[in-house]
C-alpha positions in Angstrom: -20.7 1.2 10.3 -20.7 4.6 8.8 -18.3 5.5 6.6 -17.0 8.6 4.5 -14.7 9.3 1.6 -12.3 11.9 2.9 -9.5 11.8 0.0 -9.2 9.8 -3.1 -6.3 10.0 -5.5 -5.5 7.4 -8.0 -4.4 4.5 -5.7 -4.8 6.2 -2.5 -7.8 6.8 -0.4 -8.6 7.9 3.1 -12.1 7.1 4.8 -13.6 8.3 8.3 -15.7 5.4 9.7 -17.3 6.1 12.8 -19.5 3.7 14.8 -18.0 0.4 14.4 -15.6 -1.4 16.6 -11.8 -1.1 16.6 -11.8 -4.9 16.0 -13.8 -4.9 13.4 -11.9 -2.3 11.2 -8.5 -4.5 12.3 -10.3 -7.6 10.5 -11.0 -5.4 7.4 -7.0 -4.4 7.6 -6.1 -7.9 8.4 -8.2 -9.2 5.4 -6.2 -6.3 2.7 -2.9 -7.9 3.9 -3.8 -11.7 4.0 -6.6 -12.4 1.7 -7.0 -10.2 -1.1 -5.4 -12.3 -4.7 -2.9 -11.0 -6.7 -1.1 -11.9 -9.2 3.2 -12.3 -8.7 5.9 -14.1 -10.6 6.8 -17.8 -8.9 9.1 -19.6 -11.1 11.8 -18.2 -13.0 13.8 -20.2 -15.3 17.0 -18.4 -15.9 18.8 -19.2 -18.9 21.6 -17.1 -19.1 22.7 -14.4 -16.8 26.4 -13.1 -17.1 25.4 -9.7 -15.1 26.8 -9.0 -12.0 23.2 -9.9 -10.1 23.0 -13.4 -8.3 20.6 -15.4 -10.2 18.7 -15.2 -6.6 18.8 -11.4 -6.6 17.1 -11.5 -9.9 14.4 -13.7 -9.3 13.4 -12.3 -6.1 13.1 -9.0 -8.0 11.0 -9.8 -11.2 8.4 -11.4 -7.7 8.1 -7.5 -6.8 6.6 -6.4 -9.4 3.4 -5.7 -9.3 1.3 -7.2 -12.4 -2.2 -6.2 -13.4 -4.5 -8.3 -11.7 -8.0 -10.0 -12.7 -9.8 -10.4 -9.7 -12.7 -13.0 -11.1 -9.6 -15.5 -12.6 -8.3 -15.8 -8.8 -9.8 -19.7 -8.6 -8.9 -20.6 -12.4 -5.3 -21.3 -11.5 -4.2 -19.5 -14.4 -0.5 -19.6 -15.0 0.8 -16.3 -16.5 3.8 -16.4 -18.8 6.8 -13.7 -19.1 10.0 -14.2 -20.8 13.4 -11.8 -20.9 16.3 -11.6 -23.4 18.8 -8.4 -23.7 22.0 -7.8 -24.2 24.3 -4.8 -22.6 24.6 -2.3 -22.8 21.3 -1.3 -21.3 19.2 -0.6 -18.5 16.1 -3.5 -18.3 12.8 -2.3 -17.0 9.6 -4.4 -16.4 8.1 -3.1 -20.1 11.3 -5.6 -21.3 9.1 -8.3 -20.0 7.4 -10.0 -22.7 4.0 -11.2 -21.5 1.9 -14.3 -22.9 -1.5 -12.3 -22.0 -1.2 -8.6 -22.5 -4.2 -8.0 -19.1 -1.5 -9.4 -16.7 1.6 -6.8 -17.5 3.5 -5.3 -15.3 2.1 -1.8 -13.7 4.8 0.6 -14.0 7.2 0.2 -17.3 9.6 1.9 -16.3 10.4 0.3 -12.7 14.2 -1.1 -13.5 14.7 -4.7 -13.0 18.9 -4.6 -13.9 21.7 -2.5 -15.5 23.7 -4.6 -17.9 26.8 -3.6 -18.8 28.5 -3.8 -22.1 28.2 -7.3 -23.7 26.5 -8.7 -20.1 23.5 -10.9 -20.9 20.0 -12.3 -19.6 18.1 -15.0 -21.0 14.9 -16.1 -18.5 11.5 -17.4 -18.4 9.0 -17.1 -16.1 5.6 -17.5 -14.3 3.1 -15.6 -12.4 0.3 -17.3 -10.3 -2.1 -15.6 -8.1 -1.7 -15.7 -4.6 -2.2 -13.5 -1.0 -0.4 -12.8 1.8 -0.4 -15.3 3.9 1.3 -17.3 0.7 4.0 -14.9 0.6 4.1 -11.3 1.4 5.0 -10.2 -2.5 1.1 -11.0 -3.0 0.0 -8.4 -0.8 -2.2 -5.6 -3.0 -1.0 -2.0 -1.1 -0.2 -0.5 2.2 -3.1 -0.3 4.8 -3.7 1.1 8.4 -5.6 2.9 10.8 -5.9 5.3 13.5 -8.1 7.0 15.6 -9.6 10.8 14.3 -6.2 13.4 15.6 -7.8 16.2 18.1 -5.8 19.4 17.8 -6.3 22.1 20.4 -4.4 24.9 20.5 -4.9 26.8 23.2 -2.5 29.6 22.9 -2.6 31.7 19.5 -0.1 33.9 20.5 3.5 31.3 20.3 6.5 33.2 19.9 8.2 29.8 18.1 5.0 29.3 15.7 7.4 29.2 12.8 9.2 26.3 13.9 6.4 24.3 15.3 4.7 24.4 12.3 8.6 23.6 10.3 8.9 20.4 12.7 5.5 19.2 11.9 6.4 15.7 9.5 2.7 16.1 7.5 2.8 19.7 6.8 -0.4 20.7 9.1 -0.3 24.0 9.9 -0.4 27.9 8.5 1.5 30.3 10.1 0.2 34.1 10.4 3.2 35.7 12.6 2.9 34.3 16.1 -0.5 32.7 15.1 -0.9 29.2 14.1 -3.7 27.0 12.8 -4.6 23.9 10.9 -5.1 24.0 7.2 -8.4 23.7 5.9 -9.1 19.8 5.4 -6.1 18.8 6.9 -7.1 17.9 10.6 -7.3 14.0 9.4 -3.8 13.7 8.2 -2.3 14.3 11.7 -0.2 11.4 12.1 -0.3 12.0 16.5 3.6 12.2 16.5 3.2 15.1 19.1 6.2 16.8 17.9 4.1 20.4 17.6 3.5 19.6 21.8 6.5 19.0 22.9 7.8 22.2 20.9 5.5 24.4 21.8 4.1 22.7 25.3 1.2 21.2 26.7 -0.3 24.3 27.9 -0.2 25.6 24.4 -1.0 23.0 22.4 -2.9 19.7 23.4 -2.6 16.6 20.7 -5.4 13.5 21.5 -7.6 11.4 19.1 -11.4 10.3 19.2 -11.7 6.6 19.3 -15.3 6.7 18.3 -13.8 7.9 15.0 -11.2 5.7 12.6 -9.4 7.0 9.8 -8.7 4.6 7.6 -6.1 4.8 5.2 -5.1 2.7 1.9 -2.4 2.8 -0.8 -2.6 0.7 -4.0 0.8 -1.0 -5.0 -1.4 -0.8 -8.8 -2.0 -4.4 -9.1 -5.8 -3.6 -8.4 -8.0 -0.5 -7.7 -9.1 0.6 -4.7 -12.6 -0.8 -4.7 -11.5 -4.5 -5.7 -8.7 -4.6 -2.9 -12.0 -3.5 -0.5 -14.5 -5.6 -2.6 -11.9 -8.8 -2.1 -11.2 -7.8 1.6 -15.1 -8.3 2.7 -15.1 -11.3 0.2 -12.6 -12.9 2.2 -14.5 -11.8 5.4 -17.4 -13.6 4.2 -15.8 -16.5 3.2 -14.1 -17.5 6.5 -16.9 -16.6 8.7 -19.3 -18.7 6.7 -16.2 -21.4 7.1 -17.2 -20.9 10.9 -20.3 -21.0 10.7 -20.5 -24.4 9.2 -18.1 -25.7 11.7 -20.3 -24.9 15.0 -22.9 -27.9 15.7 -25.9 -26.6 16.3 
C-alpha cells in the first residue's frame, strides 16, 4: 500500500493510496466506524428537570457530545463523572458540565445542550464509559469514506454555458476564463463524481470517470481524538481480530 497526504486541516484529512485492494481500504473504513474507543456519556441520573425537554431528550443529548478521549485507558474501564445544575434563565452548553477528571471534557464549550427559561431548572449526574461503534453508534470517533481518484476530461474549451457549469458544480471545482473552463490547481481530488458538470455541458464536452487503481480516502474528526489515533486504533483493531483468527484455524 502506498499512500499520500493530500490535505490536512485540523480534524480533517484526505490521503491518495494507490496499490492496495478496494477491500482492504473498506476494512480500514469499517474498523474507524466499529472499533476505534471513545469515550461517551451512559448513565444519566436526572434529578430535577422542570424544562420543557423529555428527560429522554436530554439524556440522549449529553451521549452526543463528544469528550476528549485517552486512547491507552480504553481497557481500564474507567468511569468518567459529569454533573449539571442551572437555573433559567439561561442557555446550557457542554462547558456547564462539571467534569470529575478535567482530560475527559467535552470538545467544543460552546455546543448548547438546553435553553431554560425563566425559573426552569436541571439538576443531573452522569457517566461516560468508553466504547465503539458496534456498542452504540454515539461512540463512533468522525466521518469516514472513500472513492476512487475523479478523471476530468474536458474535451471542449470553447462552452458557451461555462459559467453555469462551473455555478452547478456542489465542490466548487472549476475556474472560469469566458467560455473556457478548467480545474483549479489541487482540486482534481475533491470531485465528488456527481456528473452534474456532464449532463450540463454533455458528454461530448466534458467526460467524468474515476481510476480504481487510485483511492481517495477521506476522514473527519468529531474532536474526541486526532487524526492519527483514530488511524493508529483502526489498524489496532485490524490486528487484533485477525490475530483472533488466526488462533482459531487448527493447523
Amino acid at each position: 500500500m502506498a499512500v499520500k497526504l493530500l490535505n490536512q486541516d485540523g480534524n480533517y484529512a484526505r490521503f491518495l493510496i494507490t496499490n492496495e485492494e478496494v477491500s482492504i481500504v473498506n476494512a480500514i473504513r469499517r474498523s474507524i466506524l466499529t472499533l476505534v474507543n471513545t469515550v461517551a456519556i451512559e448513565d444519566v441520573t436526572i434529578y430535577k428537570n422542570t424544562s420543557t425537554m423529555y428527560d429522554e431528550v436530554l439524556a440522549s443529548r449529553l451521549g452526543l457530545i463528544p469528550i476528549k478521549t485517552i486512547p491507552q485507558l480504553k481497557k481500564t474501564n474507567k468511569r468518567i463523572r459529569f454533573s449539571l445544575k442551572e437555573v433559567g434563565p439561561k442557555v446550557v452548553h457542554a462547558s456547564d458540565l462539571k467534569v470529575e477528571d478535567p482530560d475527559f471534557s467535552p470538545v467544543y464549550d460552546k455546543e448548547i445542550i438546553m435553553n431554560l427559561r425563566q425559573g426552569e431548572q436541571v439538576e443531573l449526574e452522569a457517566e461516560a464509559v468508553y466504547g465503539n461503534g458496534i456498542d452504540h453508534a454515539k461512540f463512533i470517533p468522525g466521518h469516514v469514506f472513500y472513492h476512487f481518484y475523479p478523471i476530468i476530461d474536458i474535451k471542449n474549451n470553447n462552452l458557451k454555458n461555462a459559467k453555469e457549469i462551473a455555478e452547478k458544480c456542489p465542490v466548487a471545482l472549476f475556474d472560469v476564463d469566458g467560455n473556457k473552463l478548467s480545474v483549479k490547481k489541487g482540486m482534481n481530488e475533491t470531485c465528488i463524481i456527481c456528473k452534474a458538470c456532464e449532463d450540463i455541458a454533455g458528454k461530448d464536452n466534458i467526460e467524468i470517470s474515476s481510476d480504481p487503481k487510485r483511492i481517495v480516502f477521506e476522514i473527519e474528526s468529531w474532536g474526541q481524538l486526532s487524526i492519527k489515533d483514530i488511524i493508529d486504533e483502526a489498524i489496532d483493531g485490524l490486528e487484533e481480530e485477525i490475530n483472533e483468527i488466526s488462533k482459531s484455524v487448527i493447523d
